[in-house]
N, C-alpha and C positions, 0 to 999 in steps of 0.2 A: 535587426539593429535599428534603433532608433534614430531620427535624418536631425540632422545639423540645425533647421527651423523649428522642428516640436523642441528641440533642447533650448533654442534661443526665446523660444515663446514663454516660457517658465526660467528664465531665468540661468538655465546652464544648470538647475536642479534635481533632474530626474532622476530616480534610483537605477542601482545597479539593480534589474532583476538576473539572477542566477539560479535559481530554485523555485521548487514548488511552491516553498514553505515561503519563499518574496510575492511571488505570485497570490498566494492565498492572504497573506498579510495587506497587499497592496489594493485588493479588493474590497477586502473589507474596509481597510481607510474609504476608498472611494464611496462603499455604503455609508460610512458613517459620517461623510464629508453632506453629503448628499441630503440626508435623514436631517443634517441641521440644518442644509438649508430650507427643506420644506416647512420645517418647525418657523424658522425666520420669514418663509411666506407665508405662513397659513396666519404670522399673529399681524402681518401688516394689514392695512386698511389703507384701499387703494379706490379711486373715482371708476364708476360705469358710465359712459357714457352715452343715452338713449339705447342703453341694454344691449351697445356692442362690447366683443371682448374686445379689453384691452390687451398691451403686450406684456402682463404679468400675469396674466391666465395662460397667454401659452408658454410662458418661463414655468409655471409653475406643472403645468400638463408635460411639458421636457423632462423637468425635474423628475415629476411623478414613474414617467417612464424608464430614467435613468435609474433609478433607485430599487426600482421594481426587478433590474434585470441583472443590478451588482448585487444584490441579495440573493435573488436565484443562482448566480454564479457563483456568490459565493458558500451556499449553502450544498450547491453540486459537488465546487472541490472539496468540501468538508466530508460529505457524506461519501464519496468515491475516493476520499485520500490514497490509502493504500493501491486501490487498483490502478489509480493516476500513473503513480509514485512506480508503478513496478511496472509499467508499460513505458514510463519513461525509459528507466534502468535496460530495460532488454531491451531495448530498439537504439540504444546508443550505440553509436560507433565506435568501436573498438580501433584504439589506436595501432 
């Protein structure tokens, strides 16, 4: 369950996840959320200062990393669907 603070942080907007199929859709948003923001960093032009990084080198090396691991995950659930999906199924609790 998600806490009462991540709900307030966004707004009181989080989706209902209920399924796989929110699960796999919600990740991919998150890559594809991600994927523009890199695009949005990679076209800005931003000051070095005597050749330290600044703090949108590591916004963008976060990003890099985020992006990097919601396409892996999301590329896992795709490729494993069914066997996800049917380990779900049998391991539920039978009312």
């Amino acid at each position: 369950m998600i806490s009462n603070d991540a709900t307030r942080a966004v707004g009181g907007a989080l989706p209902m996840i209920t399924s796989l199929d929110d699960i796999q859709a919600e990740v991919w948003n998150l890559f594809h959320l991600l994927d523009a923001t890199r695009d949005v960093l990679m076209e800005m032009d931003y000051p070095r200062e005597n050749g330290a990084r600044c703090a949108l080198d590591k916004v963008a090396s976060l990003n890099a990393v985020a992006r990097h691991f919601a396409e892996a995950i999301g590329a896992g659930i795709d490729e494993n669907y069914q066997a996800i999906k049917t380990a779900a199924q049998s391991s539920a609790v039978q009312p």
